[in-house]
C-alpha positions in Angstrom: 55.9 74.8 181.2 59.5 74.6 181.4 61.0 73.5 178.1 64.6 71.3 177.3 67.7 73.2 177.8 69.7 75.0 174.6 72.8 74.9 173.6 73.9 76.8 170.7 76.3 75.3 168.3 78.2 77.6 166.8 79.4 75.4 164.3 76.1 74.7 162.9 74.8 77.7 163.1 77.8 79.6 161.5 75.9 79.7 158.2 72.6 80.9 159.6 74.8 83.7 161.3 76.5 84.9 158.4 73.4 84.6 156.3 71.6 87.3 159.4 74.9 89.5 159.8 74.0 93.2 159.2 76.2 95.7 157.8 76.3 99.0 158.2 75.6 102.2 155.5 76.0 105.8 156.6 73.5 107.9 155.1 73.8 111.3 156.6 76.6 112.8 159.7 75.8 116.1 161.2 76.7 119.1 159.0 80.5 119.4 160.6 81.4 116.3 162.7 84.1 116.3 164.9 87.9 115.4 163.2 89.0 112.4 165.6 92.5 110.7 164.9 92.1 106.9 166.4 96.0 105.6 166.4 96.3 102.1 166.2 96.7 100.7 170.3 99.7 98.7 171.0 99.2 95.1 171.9 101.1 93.7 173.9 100.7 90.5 174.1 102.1 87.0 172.1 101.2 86.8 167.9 98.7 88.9 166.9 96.3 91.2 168.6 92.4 89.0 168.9 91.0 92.1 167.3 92.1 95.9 166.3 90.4 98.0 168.9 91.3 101.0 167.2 89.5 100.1 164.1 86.1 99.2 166.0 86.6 102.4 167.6 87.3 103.7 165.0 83.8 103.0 163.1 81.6 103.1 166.1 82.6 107.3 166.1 82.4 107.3 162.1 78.8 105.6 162.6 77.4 107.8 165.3 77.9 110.3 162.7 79.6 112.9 165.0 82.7 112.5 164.1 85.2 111.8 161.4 88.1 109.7 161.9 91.4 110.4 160.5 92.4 107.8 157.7 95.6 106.1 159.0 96.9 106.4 156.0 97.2 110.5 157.0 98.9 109.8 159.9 102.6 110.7 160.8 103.1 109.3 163.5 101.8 106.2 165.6 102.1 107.0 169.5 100.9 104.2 172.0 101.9 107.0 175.3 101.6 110.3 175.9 105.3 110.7 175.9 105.7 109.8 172.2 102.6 112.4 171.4 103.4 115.6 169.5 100.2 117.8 168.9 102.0 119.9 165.9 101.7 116.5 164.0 97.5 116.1 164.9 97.3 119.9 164.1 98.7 119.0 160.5 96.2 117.3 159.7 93.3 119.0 161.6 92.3 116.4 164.0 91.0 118.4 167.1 91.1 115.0 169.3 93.9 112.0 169.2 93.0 109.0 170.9 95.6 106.3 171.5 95.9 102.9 174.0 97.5 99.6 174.4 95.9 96.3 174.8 97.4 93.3 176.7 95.7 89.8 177.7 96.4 87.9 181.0 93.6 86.1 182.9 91.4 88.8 181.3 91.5 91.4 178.3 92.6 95.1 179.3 92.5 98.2 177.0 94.3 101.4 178.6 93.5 104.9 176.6 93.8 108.3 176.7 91.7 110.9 174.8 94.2 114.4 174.1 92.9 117.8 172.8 95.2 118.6 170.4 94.3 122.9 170.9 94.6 122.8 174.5 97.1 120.1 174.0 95.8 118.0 177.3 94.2 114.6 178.3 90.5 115.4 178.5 89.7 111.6 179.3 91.7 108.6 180.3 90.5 105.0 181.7 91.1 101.3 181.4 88.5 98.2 180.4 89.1 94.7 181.4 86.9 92.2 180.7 87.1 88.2 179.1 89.3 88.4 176.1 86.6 86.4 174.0 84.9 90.0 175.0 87.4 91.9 173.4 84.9 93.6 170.8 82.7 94.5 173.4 85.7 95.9 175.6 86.3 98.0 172.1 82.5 99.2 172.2 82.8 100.3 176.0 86.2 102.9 175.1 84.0 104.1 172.3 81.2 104.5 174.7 83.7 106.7 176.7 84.6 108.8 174.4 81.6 109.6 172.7 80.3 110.4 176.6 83.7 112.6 176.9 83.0 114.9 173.5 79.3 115.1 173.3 78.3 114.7 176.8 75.9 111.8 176.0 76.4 108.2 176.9 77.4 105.9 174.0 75.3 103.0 173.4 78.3 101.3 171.5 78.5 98.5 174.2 74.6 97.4 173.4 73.3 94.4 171.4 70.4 93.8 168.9 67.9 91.7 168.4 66.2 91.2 165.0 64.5 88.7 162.9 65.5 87.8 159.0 63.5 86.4 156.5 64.9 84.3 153.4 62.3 84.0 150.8 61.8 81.3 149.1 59.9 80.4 145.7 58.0 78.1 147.5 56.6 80.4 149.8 58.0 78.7 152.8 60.0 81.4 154.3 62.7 81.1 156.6 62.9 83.0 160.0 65.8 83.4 162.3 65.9 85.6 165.6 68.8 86.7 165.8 71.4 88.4 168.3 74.4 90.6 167.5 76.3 93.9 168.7 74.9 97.1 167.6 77.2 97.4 164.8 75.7 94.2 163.2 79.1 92.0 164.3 79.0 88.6 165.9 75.7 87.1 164.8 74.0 83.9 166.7 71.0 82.4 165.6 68.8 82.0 168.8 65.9 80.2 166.7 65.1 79.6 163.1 62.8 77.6 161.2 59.4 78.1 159.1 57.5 79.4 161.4 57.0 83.0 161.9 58.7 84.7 165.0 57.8 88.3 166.2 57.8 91.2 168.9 61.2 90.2 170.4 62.1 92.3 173.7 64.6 92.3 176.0 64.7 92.0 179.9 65.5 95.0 182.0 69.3 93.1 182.8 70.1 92.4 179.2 70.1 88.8 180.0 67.0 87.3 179.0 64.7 87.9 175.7 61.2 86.9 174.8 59.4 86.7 172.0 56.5 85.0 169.9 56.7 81.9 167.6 54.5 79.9 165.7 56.1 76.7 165.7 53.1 75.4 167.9 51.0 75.9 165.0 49.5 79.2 167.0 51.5 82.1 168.0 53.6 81.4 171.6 55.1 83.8 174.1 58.5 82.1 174.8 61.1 83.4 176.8 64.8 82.2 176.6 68.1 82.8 178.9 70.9 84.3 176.9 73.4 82.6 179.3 72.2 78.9 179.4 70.2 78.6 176.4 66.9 77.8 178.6 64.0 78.4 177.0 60.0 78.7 178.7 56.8 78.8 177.2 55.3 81.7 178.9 51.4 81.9 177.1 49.6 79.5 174.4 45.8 80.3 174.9 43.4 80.1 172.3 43.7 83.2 170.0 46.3 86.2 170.1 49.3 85.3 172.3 51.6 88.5 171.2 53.8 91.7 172.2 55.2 90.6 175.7 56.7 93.9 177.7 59.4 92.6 180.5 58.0 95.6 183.6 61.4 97.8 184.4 62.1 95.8 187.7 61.6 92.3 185.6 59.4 90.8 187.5 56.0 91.1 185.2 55.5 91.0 181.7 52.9 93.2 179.7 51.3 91.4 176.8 48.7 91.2 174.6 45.7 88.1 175.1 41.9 87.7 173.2 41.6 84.5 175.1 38.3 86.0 177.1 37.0 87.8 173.6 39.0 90.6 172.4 42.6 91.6 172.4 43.6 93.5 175.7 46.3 93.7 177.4 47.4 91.6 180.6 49.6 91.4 183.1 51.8 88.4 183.4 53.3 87.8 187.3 56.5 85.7 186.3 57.2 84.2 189.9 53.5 83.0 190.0 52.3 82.8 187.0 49.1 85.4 187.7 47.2 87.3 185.0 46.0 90.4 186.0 43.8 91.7 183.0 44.4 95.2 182.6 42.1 96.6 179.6 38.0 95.2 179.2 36.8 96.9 175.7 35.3 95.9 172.5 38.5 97.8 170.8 41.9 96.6 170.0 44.2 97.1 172.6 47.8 96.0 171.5 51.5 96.8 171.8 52.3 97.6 175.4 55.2 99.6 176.6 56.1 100.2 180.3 57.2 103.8 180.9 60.5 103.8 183.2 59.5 104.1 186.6 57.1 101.2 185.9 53.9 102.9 187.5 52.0 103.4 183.7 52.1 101.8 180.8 51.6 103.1 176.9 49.6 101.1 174.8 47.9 101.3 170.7 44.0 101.1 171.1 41.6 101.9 167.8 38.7 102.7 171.0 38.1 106.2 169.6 38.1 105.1 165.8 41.8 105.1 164.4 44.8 103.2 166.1 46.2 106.0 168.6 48.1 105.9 171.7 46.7 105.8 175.4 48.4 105.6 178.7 47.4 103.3 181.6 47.8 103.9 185.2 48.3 100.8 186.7 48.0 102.6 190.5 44.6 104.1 189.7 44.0 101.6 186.8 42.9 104.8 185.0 43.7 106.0 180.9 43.9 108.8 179.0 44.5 109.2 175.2 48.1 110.7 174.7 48.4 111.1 170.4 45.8 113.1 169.2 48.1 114.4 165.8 46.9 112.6 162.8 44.6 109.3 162.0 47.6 106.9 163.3 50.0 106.3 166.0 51.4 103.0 166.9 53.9 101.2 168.4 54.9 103.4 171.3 58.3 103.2 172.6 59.7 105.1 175.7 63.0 106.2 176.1 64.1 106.0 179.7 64.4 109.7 180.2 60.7 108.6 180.0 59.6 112.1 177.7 60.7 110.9 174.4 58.3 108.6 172.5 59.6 106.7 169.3 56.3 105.6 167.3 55.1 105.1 163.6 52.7 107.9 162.3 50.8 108.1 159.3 50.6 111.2 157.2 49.2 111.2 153.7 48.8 107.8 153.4 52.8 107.1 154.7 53.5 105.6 157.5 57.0 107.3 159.1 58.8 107.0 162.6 57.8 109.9 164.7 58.8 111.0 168.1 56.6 112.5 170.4 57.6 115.0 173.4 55.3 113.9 176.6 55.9 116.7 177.9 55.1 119.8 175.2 53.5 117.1 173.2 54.7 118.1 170.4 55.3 115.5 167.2 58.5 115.4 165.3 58.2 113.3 162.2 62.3 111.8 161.8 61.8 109.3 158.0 60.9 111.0 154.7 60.2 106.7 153.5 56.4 105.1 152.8 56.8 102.0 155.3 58.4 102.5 158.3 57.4 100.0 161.6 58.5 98.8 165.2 60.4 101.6 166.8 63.3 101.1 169.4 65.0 103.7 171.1 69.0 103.4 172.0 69.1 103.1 175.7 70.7 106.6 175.6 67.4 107.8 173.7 69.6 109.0 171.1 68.9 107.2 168.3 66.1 105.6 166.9 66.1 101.9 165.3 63.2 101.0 162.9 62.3 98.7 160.2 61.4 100.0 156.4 61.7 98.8 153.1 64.1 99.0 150.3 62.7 97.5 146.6 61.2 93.7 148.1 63.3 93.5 151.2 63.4 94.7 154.8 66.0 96.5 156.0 66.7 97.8 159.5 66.8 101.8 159.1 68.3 104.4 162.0 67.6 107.9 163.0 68.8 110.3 165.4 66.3 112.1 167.2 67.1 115.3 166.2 67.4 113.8 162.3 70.7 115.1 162.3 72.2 111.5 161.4 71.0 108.4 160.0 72.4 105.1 158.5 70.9 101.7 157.4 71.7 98.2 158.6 70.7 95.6 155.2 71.2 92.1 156.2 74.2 90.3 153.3 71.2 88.0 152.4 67.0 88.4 152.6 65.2 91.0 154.8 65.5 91.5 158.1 62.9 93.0 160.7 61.0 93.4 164.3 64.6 95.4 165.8 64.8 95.8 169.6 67.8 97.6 170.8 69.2 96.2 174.5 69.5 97.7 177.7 73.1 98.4 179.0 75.2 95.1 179.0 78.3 94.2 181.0 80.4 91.9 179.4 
């Protein structure tokens, strides 16, 4: 049933958004990161730049861990062109990479940069972004994205969004949810819903532009999905019983999702153009947490049918499973990576529950947190880095992991805990 139209006020949700905003804490960079000098880009525009590109560049490379930016303060000298760059001054100061640019607004927002070797003492990388100046932080994240492709040969997921819920306790033991939408860095908060009632398993669509989720503000949990656009929002399920975990499929026409309307919970499949349910699991077991793999021909799902909670695969062409986790007495909440080999999940060993990764391919298990409580996995959509949820003293915090281990840092929210993390697809502004 199609509900009223949203509109989000940002003026009346500026509080809930601050109160939600993340911020970031490195913890650990790889062993030598790269020296990076990010001069300050021109603008050239009227007043005052809308926001100092270099600086967000700046800290998306310091946050990736791979690299450590120059303090401006060490600079000596500011050059906006090539002409005005000489590589004895970067030497000086052992930046092995200079990055500078220039920023101008007309009808749209447009950030020219070059990336220069300072040893070879050549452009290795130059492009341009343009996109809606309200954008402009996002247009900062894309540059970032470049040059983190450029250096390390991996795509940057700078240019991303998240989706989270935070909690405010109160004595009263009425919490306070929000679900709630911001860049990866933890920047530019909106509240999408908030009130008393619980709200979990958000997920994204495959085109970044829709999210779904549950909520309990029927009294029952709800699958509800909701256009990032327009504000619409839809009530998807509300059967009797569990209504949980809804999967968009990779081409975003189905949704995966968890029902025990008929008995137990298994796992269906929701047609979103018709509205079919196509049950896909029929066992006395709990089958929970779908997760499509990328060419959207299987999907993984968490099933306790041999005992323990472990992870099983479902062909949906030969409606066939197999159990995939075998390595200790729990595995949960599968997430694929699209390479569609890497598998974030949470494993328990001696009575801890940690964020694993599991290889589909050697099937080997990498355990990636050394904490006691660590839940709901999602994998950057370069499968580089691994977003989770854990705990520091009574709060939630959002923690991060490479995949190798080799860098991690922690995203508190300013006030009360914050949870159920799902990291977007690509996005264009």
């Amino acid at each position: 049933m199609l509900a009223k139209r949203w509109f989000i006020l940002f003026s009346l949700l500026l509080a809930s958004a601050a109160r939600a905003e993340l911020q970031i804490e490195i913890n650990q960079g790889v062993e030598n990161p790269t020296p990076i000098a990010v001069v300050p880009f021109a603008w050239q525009g009227v007043g005052s730049a809308p926001e100092d590109v270099a600086q967000i560049v700046d800290s998306d490379l310091a946050r990736s861990g791979q690299f450590s930016p120059v303090s401006r303060r060490d600079m000596l000298s500011y050059p906006t062109r090539e002409t005005e760059l000489f590589f004895r001054d970067w030497r000086a100061i052992s930046a092995e990479y200079v990055l500078i640019g220039r920023v101008s607004v007309g009808s749209q927002a447009r950030i020219d940069f070059q990336l220069f070797d300072t040893t070879r003492q050549e452009a290795v990388a130059d492009g341009t972004v343009t996109g809606p100046v309200a954008e402009m932080r996002m247009l900062a994240h894309r540059v970032s994205d470049s040059v983190y492709e450029t250096l390390t040969g991996i795509p940057g997921a700078f240019a991303t969004r998240l989706l989270y819920v935070s909690v405010t306790r109160n004595p009263d033991g009425k919490d306070f949810y929000r679900l709630t939408l911001a860049d990866a860095d933890g920047r530019r908060p909106i509240v999408l819903l908030e009130g008393r009632d619980p709200i979990l398993s958000p997920a994204w669509s495959p085109d970044g532009n829709e999210v779904a989720y549950v909520s309990f503000e029927t009294s029952r949990p709800a699958i509800y999905r909701q256009n990032l656009r327009t504000g619409e929002r839809e009530q998807l399920t509300n059967f009797k019983g569990l209504n949980n975990s809804p999967a968009w499929s990779p081409d975003g026409n189905s949704m995966a999702l968890v029902l025990s309307k008929d008995g137990n919970p298994d796992i269906y499949l929701l047609n979103l153009k018709s509205r079919a349910l196509t049950r896909l699991t029929r066992h006395f077991a709990i089958d929970t947490e779908p997760t499509w793999m990328p060419d959207g021909k299987s999907l993984l799902f968490t099933s306790d049918r041999g005992g323990r909670p472990q992870i099983y695969r479902y062909d949906l062409r030969t409606q066939k499973m197999e159990r995939v986790t075998f390595e200790g007495p729990y595995n949960a909440r599968a997430r694929v990576a699209q390479d569609g080999r890497n598998v974030a999940l949470v494993h328990q060993r001696n009575g801890r529950y940690h964020i694993a990764v599991f290889d589909l391919v050697t099937d080997r298990l990498t355990v990636l947190t050394e904490t006691s409580l660590d839940e709901s996995p999602s994998i950057a959509p370069n499968g580089s880095i691994v977003l989770y949820a854990t705990k520091r003293g009574e709060d939630s915090i959002l923690g991060a992991v490479a995949v190798d281990g080799g860098v991690r840092f922690s995203l508190p929210a300013r006030q009360g805990s914050v949870q159920e993390p799902a990291w977007s697809p690509y996005v264009t502004p």
